[in-house]
PyMOL Python script that loads the backbone (N, CA, C, O; Angstrom):
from pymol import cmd

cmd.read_pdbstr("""\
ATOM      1  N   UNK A   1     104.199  74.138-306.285  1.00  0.00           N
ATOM      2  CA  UNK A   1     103.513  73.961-305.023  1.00  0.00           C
ATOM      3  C   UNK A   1     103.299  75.355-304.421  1.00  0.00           C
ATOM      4  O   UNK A   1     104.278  76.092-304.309  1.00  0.00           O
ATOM      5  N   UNK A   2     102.435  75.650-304.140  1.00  0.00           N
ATOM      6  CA  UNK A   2     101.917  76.793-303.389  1.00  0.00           C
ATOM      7  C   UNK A   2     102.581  76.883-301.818  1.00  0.00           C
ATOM      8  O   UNK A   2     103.171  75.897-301.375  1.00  0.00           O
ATOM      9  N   UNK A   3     102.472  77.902-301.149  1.00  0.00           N
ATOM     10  CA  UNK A   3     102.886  78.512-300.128  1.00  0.00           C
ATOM     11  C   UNK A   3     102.214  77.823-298.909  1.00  0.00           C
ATOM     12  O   UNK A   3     102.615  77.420-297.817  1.00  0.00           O
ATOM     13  N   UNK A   4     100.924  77.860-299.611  1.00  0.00           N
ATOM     14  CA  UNK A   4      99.871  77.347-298.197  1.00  0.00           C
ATOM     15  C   UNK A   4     100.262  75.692-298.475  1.00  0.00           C
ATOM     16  O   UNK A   4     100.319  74.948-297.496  1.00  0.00           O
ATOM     17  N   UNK A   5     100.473  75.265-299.560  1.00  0.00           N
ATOM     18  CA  UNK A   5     100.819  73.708-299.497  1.00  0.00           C
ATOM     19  C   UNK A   5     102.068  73.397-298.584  1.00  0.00           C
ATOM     20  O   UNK A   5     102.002  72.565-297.679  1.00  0.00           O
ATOM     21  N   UNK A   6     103.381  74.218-298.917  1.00  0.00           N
ATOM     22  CA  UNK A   6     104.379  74.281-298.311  1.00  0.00           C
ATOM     23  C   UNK A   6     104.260  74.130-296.802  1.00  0.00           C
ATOM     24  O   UNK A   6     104.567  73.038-296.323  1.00  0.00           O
ATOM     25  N   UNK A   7     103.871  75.054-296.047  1.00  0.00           N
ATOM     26  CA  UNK A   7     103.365  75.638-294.905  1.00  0.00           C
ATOM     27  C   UNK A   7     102.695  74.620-294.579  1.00  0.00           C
ATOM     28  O   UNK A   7     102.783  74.330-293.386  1.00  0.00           O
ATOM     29  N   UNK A   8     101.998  73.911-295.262  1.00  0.00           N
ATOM     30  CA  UNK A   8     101.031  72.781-294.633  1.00  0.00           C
ATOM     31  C   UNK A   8     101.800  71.701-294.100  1.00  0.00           C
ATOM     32  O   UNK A   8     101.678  71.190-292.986  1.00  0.00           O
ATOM     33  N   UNK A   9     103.028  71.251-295.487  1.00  0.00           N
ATOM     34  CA  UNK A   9     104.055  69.975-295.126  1.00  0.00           C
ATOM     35  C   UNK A   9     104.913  70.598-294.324  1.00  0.00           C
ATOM     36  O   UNK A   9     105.487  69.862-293.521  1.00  0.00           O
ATOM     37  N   UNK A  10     105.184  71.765-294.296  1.00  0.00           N
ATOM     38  CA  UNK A  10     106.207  71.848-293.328  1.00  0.00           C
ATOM     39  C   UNK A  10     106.146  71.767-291.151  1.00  0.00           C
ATOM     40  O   UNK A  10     106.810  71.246-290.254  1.00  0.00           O
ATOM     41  N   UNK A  11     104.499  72.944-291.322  1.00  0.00           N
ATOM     42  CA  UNK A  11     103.760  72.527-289.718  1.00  0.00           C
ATOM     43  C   UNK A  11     103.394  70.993-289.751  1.00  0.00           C
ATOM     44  O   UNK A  11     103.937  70.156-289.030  1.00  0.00           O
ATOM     45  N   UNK A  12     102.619  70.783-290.476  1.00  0.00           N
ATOM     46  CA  UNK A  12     102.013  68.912-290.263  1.00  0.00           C
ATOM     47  C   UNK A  12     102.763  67.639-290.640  1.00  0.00           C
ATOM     48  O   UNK A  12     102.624  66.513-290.164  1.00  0.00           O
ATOM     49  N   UNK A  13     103.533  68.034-291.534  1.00  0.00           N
ATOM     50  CA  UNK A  13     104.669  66.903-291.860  1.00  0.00           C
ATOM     51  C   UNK A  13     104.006  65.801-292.138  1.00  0.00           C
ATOM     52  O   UNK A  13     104.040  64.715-291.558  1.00  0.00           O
ATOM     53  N   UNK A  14     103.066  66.325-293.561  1.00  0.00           N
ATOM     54  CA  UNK A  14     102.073  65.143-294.265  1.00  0.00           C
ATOM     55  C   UNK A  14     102.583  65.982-295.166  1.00  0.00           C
ATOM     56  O   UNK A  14     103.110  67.066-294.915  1.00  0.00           O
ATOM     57  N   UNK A  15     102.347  65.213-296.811  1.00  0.00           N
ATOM     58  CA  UNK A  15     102.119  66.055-298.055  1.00  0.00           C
ATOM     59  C   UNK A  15     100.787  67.027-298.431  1.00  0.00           C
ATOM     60  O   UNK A  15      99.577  66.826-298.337  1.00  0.00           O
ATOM     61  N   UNK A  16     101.625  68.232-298.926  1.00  0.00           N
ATOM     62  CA  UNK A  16     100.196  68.707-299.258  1.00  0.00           C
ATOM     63  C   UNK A  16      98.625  68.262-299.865  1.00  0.00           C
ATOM     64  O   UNK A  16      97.527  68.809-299.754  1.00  0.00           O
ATOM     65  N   UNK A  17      99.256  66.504-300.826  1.00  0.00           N
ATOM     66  CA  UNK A  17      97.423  66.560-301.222  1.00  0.00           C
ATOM     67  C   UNK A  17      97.155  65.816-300.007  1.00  0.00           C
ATOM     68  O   UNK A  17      96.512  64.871-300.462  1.00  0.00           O
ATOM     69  N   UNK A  18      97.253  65.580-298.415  1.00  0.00           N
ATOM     70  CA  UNK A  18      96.771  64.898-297.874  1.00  0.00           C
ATOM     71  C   UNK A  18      95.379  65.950-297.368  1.00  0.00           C
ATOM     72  O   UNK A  18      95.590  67.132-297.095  1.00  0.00           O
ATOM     73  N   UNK A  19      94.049  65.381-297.296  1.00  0.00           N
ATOM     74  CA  UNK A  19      93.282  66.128-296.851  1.00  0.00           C
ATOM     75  C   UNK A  19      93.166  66.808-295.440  1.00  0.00           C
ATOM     76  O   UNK A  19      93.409  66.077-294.479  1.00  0.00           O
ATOM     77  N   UNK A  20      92.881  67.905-295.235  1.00  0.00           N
ATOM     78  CA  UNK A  20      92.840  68.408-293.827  1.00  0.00           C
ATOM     79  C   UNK A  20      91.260  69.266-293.572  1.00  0.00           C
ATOM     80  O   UNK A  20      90.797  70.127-294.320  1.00  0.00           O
ATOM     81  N   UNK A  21      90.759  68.843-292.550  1.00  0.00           N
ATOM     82  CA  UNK A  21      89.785  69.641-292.293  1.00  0.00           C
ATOM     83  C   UNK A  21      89.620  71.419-292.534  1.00  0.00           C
ATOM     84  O   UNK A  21      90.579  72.147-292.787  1.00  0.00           O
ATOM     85  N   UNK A  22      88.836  71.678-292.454  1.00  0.00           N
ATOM     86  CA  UNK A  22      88.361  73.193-292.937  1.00  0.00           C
ATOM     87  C   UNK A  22      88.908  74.076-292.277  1.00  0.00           C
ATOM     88  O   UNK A  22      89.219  75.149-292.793  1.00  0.00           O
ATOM     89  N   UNK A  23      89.210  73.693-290.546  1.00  0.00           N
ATOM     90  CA  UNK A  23      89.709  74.874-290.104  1.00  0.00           C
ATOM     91  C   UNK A  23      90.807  74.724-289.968  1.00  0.00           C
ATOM     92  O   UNK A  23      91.271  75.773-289.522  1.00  0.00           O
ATOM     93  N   UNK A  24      91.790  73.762-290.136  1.00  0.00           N
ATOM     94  CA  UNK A  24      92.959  73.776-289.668  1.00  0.00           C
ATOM     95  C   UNK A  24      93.496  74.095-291.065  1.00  0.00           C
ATOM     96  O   UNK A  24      94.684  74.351-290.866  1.00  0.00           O
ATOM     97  N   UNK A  25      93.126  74.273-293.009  1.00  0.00           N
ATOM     98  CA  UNK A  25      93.148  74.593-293.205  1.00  0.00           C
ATOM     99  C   UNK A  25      93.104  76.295-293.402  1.00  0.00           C
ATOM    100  O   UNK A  25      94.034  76.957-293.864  1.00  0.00           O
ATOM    101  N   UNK A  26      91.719  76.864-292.910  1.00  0.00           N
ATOM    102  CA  UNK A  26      91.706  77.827-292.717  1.00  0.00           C
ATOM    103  C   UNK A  26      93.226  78.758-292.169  1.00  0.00           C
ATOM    104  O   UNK A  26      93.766  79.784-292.583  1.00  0.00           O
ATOM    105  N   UNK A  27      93.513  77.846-291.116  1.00  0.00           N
ATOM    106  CA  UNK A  27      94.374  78.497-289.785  1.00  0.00           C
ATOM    107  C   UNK A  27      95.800  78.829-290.745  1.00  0.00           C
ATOM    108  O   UNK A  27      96.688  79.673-290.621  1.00  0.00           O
ATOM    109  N   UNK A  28      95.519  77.584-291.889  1.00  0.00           N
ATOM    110  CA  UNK A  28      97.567  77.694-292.539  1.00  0.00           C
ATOM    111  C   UNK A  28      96.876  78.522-293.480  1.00  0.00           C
ATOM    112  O   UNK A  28      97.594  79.522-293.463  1.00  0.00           O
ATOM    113  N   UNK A  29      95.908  78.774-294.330  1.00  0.00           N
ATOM    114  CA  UNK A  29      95.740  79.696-295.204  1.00  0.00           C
ATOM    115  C   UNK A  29      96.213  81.525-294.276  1.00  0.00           C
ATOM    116  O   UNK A  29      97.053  82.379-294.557  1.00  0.00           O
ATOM    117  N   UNK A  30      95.407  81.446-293.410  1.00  0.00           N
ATOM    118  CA  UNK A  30      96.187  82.465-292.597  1.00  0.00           C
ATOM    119  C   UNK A  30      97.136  82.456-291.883  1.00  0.00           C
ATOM    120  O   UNK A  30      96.886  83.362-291.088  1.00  0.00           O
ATOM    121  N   UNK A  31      98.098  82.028-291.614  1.00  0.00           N
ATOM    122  CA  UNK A  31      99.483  82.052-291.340  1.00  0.00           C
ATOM    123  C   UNK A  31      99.873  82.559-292.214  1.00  0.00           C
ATOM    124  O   UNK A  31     100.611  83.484-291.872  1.00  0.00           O
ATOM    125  N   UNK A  32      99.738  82.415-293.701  1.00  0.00           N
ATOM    126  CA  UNK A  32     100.491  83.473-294.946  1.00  0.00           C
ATOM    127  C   UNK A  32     100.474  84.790-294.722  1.00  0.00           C
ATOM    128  O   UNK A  32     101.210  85.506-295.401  1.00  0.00           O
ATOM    129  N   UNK A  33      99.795  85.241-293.924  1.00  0.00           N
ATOM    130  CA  UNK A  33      99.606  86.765-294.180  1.00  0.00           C
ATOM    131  C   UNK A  33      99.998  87.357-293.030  1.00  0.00           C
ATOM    132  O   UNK A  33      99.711  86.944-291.907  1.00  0.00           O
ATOM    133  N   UNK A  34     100.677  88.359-293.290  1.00  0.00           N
ATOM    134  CA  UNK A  34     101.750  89.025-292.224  1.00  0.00           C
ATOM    135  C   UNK A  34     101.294  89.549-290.964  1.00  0.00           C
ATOM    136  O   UNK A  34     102.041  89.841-290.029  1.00  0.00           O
ATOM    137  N   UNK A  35      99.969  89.663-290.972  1.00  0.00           N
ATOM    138  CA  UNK A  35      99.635  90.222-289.608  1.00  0.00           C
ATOM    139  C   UNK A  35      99.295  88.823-288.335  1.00  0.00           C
ATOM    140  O   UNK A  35      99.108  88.945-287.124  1.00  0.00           O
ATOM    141  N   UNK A  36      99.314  87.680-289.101  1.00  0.00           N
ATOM    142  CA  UNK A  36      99.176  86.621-287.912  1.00  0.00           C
ATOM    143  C   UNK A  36     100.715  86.148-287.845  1.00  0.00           C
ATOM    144  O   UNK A  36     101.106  85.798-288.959  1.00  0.00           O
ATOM    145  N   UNK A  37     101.598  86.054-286.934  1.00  0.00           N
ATOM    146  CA  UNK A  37     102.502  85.299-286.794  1.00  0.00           C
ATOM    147  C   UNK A  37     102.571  84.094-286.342  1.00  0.00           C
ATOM    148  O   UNK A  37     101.923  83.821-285.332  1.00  0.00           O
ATOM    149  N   UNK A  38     103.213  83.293-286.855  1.00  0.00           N
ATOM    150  CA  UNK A  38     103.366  81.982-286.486  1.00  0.00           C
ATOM    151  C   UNK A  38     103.907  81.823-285.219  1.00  0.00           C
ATOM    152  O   UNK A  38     104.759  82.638-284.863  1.00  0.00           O
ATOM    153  N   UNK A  39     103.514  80.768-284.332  1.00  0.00           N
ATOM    154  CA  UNK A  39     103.782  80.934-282.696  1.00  0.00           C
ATOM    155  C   UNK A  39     104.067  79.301-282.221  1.00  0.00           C
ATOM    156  O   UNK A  39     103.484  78.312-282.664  1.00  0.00           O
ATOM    157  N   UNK A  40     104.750  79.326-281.564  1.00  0.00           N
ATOM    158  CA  UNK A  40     105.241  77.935-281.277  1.00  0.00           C
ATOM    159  C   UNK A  40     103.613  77.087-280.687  1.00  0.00           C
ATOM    160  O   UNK A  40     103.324  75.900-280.838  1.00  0.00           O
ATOM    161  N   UNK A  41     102.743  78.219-279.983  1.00  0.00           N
ATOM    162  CA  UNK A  41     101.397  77.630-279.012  1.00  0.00           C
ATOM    163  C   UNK A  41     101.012  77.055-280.410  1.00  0.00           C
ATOM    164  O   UNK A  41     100.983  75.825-280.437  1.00  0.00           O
ATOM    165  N   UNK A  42     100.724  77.668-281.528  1.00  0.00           N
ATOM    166  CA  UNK A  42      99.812  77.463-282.551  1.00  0.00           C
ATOM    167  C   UNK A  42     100.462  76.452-283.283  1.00  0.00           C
ATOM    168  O   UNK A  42      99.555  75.872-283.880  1.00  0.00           O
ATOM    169  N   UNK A  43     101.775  75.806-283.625  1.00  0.00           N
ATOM    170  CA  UNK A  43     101.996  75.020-283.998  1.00  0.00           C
ATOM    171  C   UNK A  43     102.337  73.740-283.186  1.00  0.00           C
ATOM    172  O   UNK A  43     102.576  72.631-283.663  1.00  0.00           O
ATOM    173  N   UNK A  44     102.316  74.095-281.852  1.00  0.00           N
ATOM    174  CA  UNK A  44     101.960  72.598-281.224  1.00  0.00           C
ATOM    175  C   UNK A  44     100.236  72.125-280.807  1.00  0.00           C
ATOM    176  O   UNK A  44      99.784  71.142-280.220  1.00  0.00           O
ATOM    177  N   UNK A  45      99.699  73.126-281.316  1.00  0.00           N
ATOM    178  CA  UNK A  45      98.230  72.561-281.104  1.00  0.00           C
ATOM    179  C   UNK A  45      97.609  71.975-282.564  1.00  0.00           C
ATOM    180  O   UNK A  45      96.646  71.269-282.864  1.00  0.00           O
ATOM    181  N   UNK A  46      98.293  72.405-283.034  1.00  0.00           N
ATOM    182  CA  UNK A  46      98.189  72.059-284.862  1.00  0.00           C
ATOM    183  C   UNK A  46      98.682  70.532-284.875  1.00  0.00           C
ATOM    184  O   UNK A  46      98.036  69.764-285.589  1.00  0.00           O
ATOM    185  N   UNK A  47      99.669  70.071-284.215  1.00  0.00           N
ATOM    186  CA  UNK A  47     100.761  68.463-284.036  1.00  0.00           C
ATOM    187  C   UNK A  47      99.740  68.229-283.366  1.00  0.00           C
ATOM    188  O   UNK A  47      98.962  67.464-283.937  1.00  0.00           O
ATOM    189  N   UNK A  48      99.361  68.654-282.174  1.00  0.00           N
ATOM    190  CA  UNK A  48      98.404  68.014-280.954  1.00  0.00           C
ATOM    191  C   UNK A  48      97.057  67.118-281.628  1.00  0.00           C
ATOM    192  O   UNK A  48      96.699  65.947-281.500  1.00  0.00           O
ATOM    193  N   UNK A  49      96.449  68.436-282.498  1.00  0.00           N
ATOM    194  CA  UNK A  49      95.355  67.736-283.606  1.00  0.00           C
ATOM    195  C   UNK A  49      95.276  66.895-284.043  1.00  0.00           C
ATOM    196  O   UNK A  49      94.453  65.980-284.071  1.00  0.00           O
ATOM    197  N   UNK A  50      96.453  67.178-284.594  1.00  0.00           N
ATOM    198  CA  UNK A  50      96.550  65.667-286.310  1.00  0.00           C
ATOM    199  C   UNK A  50      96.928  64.472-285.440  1.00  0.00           C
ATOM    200  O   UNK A  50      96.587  63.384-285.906  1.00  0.00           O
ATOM    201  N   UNK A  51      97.620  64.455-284.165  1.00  0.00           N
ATOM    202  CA  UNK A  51      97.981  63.441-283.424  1.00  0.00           C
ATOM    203  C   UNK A  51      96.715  62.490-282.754  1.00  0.00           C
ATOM    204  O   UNK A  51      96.475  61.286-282.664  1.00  0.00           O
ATOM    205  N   UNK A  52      96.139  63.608-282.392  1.00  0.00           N
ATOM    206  CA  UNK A  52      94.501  62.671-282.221  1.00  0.00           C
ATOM    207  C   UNK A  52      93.773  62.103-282.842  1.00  0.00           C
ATOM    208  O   UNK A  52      93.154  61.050-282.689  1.00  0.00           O
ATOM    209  N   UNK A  53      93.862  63.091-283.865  1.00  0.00           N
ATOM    210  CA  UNK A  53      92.961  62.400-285.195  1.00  0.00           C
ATOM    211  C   UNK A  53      93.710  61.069-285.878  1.00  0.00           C
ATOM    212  O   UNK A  53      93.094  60.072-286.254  1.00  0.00           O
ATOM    213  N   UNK A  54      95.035  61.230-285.957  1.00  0.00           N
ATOM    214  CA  UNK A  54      95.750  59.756-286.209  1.00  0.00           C
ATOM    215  C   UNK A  54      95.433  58.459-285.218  1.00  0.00           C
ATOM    216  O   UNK A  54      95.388  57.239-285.375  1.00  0.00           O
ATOM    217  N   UNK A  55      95.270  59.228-284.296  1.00  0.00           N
ATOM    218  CA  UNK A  55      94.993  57.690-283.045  1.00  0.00           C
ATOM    219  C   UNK A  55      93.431  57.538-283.124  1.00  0.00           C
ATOM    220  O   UNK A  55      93.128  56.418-282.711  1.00  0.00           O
ATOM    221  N   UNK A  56      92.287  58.298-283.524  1.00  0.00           N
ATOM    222  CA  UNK A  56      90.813  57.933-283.706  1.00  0.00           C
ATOM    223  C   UNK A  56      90.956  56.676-284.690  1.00  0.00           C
ATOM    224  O   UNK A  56      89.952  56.082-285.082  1.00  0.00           O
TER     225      UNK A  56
END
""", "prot")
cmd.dss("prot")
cmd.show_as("cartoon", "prot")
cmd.util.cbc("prot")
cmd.orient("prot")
């Protein structure tokens, strides 16, 4: 399993093959890389997301 898969189940607490839109992908593809840090704002707007999109 890859890093960005990891990172994915670990902020969203889905499995990695679950599909995710482009940017919220985008956003965990960059979280890997050392100059963005991970921030509590950015991972409760990330829960906030998937929480809406679960109730649509």
């Amino acid at each position: 399993m890859s890093e960005v898969a990891n990172l994915a189940y670990d902020v969203l607490r889905k499995p990695p093959t679950t599909p995710y839109d482009d940017l919220k992908f985008d956003v965990l593809k960059l979280m890997e890389e050392p100059k963005l840090k991970f921030t509590k704002r950015l991972r409760k707007e990330l829960m906030n997301g998937v929480a809406r999109e679960a109730q649509s």
